[in-house]
N, C-alpha and C positions, 0 to 999 in steps of 0.2 A: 366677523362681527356678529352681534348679537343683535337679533330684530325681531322686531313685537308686531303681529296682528292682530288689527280689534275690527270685529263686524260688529257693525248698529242698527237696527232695526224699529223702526216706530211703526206700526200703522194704527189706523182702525179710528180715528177721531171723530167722530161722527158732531154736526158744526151745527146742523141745521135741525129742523123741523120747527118751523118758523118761530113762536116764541121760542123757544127753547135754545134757537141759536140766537135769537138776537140779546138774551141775558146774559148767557156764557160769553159771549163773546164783549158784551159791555165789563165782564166783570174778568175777564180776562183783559180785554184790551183795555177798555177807556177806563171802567170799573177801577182798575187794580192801582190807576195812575187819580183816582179821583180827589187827593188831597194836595195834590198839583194842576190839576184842572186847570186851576183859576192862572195859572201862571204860562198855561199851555197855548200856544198861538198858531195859527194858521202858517202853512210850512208854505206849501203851493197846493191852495186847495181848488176844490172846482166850485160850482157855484153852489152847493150848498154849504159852503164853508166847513168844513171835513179837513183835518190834516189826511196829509196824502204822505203813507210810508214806503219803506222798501224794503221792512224785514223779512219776505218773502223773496228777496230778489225780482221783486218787479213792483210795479207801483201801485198800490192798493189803499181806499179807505180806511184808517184807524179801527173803527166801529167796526168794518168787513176782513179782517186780520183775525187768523184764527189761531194769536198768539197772545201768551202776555208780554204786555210789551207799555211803556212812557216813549210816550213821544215830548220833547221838549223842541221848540221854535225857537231859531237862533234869537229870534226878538227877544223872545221870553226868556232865553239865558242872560241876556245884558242887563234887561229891564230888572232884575231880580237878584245880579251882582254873582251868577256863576260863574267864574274866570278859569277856573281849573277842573279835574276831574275829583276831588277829592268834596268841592261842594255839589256836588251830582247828589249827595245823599239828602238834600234839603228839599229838594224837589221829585225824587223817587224813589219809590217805596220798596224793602224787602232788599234794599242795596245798601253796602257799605264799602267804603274806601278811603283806605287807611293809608299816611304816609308813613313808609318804615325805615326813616335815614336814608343812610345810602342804598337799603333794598330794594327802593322803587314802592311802588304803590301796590298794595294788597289789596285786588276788587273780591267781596263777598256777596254773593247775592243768593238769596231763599237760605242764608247760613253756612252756606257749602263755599267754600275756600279753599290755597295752597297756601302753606306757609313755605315753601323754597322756592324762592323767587331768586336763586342762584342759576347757573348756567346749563345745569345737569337735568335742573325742573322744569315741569310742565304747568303754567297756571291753570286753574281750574276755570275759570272765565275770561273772557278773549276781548281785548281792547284792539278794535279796529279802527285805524281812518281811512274813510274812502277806500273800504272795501279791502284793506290790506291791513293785516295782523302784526300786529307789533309785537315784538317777541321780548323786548328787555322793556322791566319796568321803569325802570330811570328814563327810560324814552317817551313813557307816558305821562310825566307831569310837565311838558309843556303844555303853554296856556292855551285856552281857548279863545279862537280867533276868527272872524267872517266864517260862524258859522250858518248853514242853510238848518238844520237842527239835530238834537241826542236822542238816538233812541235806542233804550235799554230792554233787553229782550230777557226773560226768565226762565229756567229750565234747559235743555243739552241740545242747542243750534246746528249737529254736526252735520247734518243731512242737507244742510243748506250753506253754512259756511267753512272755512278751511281746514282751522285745528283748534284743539283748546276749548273746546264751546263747551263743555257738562254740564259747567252751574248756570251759563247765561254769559250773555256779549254785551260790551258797550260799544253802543256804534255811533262814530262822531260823522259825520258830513257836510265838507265845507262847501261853500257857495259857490254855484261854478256860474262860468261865464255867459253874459246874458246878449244875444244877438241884435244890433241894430238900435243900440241906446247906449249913451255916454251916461255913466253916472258917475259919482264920487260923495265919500261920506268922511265925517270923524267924528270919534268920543271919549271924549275923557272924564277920569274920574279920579279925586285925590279925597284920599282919607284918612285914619289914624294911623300909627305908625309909619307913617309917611309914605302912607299904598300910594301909588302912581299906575294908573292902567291907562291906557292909549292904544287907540289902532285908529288905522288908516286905509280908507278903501278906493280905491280906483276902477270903473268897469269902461273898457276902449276899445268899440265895434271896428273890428278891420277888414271894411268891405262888406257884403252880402252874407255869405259863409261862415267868420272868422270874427271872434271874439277873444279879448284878452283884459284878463280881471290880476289885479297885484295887490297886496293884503301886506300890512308891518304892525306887527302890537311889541307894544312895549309893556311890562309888568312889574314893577318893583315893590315890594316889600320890606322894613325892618323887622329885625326878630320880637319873637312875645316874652325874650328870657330876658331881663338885664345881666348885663355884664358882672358886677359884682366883686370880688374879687382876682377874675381872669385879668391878665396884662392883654388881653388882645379886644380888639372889638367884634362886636357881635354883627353888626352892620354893614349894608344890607343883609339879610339872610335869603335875600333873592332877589335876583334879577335875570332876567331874560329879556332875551332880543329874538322876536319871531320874524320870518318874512314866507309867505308863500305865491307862486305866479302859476297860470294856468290859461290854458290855452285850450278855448272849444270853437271844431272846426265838423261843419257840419253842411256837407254839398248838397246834402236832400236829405229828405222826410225818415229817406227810410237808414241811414249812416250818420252814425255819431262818435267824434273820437274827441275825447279831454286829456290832455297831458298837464301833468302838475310835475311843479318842484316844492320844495320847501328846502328852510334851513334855519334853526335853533338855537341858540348859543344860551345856555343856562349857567351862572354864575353865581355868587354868592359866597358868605359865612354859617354854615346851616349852626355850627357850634353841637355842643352836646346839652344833654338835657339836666334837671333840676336831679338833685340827688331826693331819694322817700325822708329823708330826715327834715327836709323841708315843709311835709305834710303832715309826717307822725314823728312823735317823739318816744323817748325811752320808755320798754326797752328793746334796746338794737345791738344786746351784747350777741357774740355766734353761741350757738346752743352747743353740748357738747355733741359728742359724733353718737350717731343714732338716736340722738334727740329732735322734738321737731322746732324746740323755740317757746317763744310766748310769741303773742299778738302783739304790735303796737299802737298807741293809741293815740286817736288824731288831735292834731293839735289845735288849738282854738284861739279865736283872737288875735288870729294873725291878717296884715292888708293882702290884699292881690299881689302887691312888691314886694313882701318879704319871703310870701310862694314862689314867687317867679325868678327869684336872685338866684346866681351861681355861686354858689358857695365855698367852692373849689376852686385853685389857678390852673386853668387848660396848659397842657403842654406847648404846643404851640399854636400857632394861628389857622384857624377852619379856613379851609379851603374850599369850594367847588369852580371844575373847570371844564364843566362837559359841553358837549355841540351834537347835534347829529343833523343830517342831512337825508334828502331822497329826491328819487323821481320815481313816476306812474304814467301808464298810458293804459286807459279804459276806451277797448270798442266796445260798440254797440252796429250789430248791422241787420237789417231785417231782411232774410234770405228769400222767403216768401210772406203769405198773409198769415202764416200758423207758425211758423219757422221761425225764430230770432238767434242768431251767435253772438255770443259774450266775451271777450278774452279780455283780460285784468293783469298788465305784468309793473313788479317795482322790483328795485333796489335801493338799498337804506344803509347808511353807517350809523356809527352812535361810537364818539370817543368820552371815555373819563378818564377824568385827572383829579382827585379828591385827596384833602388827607383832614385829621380829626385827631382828638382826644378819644380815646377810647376808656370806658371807665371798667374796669379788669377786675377787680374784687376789692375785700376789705381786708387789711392785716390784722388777722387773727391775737398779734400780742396787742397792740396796739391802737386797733381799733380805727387805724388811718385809712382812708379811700384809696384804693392805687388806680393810678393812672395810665396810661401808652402812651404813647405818640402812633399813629397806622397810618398808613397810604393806602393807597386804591389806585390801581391804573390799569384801564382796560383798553381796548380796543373790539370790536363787531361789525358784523356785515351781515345783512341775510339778503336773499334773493328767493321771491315768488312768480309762480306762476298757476295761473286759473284759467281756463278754459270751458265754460259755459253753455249751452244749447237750452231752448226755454221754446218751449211747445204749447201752444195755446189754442185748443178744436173748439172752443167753446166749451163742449162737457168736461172738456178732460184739460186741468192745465197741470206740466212738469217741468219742472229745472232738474239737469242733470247734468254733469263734469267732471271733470277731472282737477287736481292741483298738485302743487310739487310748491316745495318749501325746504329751505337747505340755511342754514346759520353757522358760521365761525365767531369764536371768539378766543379772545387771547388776553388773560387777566393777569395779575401780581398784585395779591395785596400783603402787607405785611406789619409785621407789630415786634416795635423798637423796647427791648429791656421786661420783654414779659416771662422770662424763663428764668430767673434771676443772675443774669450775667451783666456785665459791666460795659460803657462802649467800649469798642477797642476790643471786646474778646469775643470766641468764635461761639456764638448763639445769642448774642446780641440782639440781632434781628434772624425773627422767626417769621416764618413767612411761607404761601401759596403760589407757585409761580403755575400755570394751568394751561391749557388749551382745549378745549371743546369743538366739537363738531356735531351738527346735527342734520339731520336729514330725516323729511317725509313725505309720503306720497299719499291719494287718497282719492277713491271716485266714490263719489256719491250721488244721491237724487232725492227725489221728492217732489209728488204731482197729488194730485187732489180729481178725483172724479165724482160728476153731481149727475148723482143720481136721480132727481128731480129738484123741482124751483128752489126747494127746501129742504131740503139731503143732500148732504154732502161726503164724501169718504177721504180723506188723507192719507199717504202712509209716505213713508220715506225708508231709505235707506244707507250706509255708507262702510267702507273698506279702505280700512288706514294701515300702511306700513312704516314704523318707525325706525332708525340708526340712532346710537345716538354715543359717542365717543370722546374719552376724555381722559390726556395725558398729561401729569403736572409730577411735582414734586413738593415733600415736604421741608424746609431748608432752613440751616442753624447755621448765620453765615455773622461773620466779624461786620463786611462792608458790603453796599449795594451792590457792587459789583463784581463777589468773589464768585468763584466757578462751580457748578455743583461737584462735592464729594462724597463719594457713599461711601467711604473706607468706615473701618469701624474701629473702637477705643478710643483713648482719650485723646481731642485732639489739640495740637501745640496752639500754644498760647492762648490754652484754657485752665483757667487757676478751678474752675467746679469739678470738684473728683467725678458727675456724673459724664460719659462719655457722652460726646452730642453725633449724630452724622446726620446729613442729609439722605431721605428716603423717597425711592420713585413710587408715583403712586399714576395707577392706568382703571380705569373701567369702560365698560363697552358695555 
């Protein structure tokens, strides 16, 4: 197998000398989120009213974070109608996040992005909840839900958190469970398109120790395309069913353990999108070969509905039919008064089941749109582990650890009549059937020593080994379920003189 190591090294930040740190660090920390300010709420703060973060791995004033960093309050995501990760960009700045179909969500932030958000990729910025890395994007447009609050950090997090961090991390944290008080809450809200958002809260003190909080949002959406002339409907283009439970048990001061589950079920017609002829008009003839075209020119005087119509008949009916699930257990133990251990472990699936119109090109005589029919069906697993020690002398404070991170997945997607062959004949369906594996390991650190009241030094550092493995085939098969053949020439009852075979394809 082939494996990659990356050493990382930061130090030298120098935080303080009194103004000087306290402007950097407003315009780093609070500074940088100042056009969200006003939407920005008290997390759990102390009494000066300070949100209180933990992009540091431990819990520190917003203002005394010597990071860029939005902090957003679960309050202030409701009150302001963030429900998803993709409206995160209305309230934090130098972030974008993008939905890409069935590719999942593409988070950018400071510009810096991945576009393969496929099995093999590695994103560029890291979508966390509750401290554990979600590795597939489709598993990150589930809604947001009793959350405690978002907070989006800028710049390469590696020295502190697990993998993927370069461009920066979205970090979601849900509200954990609160000792010695029975609460319960609910809200809803209906809007255009016949949004429906609902959750439901529950907090149920069991006993002295023992706290158990249970969380269900409901999410629904119509799409923003009309239908038009597709035979199918468009409707809902999402719905989800969230539930998460969580359990904090906590025998003293110095011992803290939360175990969560969650479970997802995301649903829906996502459909395909508006074809450009929609927006601009002729001309849209193809240019010849080594030409680049002409420009086309927009079209005017058109409503919002006759933008937004399909124009096209889908092949058949959009589908989505994914779910994922997890469990987590977070200690916390304080060893001594300087001394703290950390240990962080999950397990996560995520199934899809999708299929779609795929819009494949134009006929060159003709000038007609062509269409597919595709599927998508996956299955994933990943399994992490974090191991933590966090050192606090007063001059001197350091997080340092270890992690390990291991993902399977197991994909087939495929595209029915894109080769030009007939049903019934052998390339029919052209198609990906895959398996990926991946694995990584990684110690890192990062401590901070103060120099005096107002001098500070930071540095960090981290050492990641990567695996990363993937066996599939390329396949030109009659029926879903003929067998792979890689023989070669023409093969029987294929009327296209071009030979088709099936081809293995491996990388590592």
């Amino acid at each position: 197998m082939k494996t990659r190591t990356r050493i990382l090294f930061a130090a030298g930040s120098m935080l303080a000398l009194a103004q000087m740190c306290a402007h950097a660090q407003e315009a780093a920390a609070t500074g940088v989120a100042s056009d969200a300010a006003a939407t920005q709420a008290a997390v759990a703060t102390p009494d000066s009213g300070e949100i209180i973060v933990t992009a540091t791995r431990e819990n520190t004033l917003l203002s005394k974070t010597p990071v860029a960093i939005t902090a957003i309050g679960g309050d202030s995501l409701t009150k302001t109608g963030v429900t998803n990760a993709t409206q995160l960009t209305e309230v934090a700045p130098n972030l974008s996040i993008d939905r890409g179909g069935s590719a999942g969500l593409q988070i950018t932030i400071r510009g810096v992005s991945s576009t393969d958000n496929s099995e093999k990729g590695d994103p560029s910025a890291g979508f966390v909840v509750d401290g554990v890395f979600l590795a597939r994007p489709q598993a990150q447009e589930v809604s947001f839900f009793d959350l405690d609050r978002v907070e989006v950090l800028r710049g390469p997090q590696g020295t502190l958190y697990g993998r993927n961090t370069t461009a920066g991390l979205v970090s979601l944290i849900s509200a954990a469970p609160r000792l010695g008080k029975f609460s319960a809450s609910f809200d809803g809200t209906y809007g255009n398109y016949n949004t429906i958002q609902a959750t439901g809260v529950v907090n149920v003190p069991v006993g002295e120790f023992i706290a158990v909080r249970g969380a269900v949002n409901y999410d629904r959406r119509n799409s923003y395309i009309l239908q038009g002339v597709s035979p199918y409907t468009l409707d809902p283009a999402k719905e989800n069913l969230s539930g998460r439970l969580s359990v904090l048990i906590e025998p003293s001061s110095s011992v803290r353990l939360v175990l969560r589950g969650d479970y997802s079920s995301m649903k829906g017609h996502p459909g395909a999108g508006v074809l450009l002829s929609n927006l601009y008009q002729a001309p849209f003839t193809v240019p010849a070969d080594g030409q680049l075209g002409n420009d086309p020119v927009v079209r005017t005087g058109r409503s919002a509905d006759q933008v937004s119509t399909l124009t096209y008949p889908e092949r058949w009916q959009s589908l989505r039919d994914n779910n994922t699930w997890g469990v987590q257990g977070d200690l916390k133990v304080d060893l001594t008064d300087w001394l703290t251990l950390n240990y962080l472990g999950s397990y996560r699936e995520l199934t899809r089941d999708e299929q779609f119109t795929g819009l494949t090109g134009v006929n060159r005589t003709s000038g007609a749109v062509v269409t597919s029919p595709q599927t998508f069906d996956g299955s994933y697993n990943q399994n992490s582990q974090e191991l933590r020690f966090a050192v606090n002398t007063g001059a001197l404070k350091l997080q340092t650890g270890a992690y390990y991170f291991k993902e399977k997945s197991d994909i087939s997607f495929l595209l029915y009549g894109t080769q030009g062959f007939q049903q019934g004949q052998r390339g029919y369906i052209f198609g990906f059937p895959q398996k990926t594996n991946s694995e990584s390991f990684a110690l890192f650190g990062q401590g901070t020593y103060s120099l005096a009241d107002t001098f500070r030094l930071t540095g960090g550092v981290r050492w990641t080994k990567d695996k990363k493995r993937r066996v599939g085939a390329t396949i030109y098969h009659a029926t879903v379920n003929d067998p792979l053949d890689f023989t070669t020439g023409t093969q029987p009852g294929t009327t296209n003189p071009r030979g088709v075979q099936d081809r293995s394809t491996m990388r590592k």
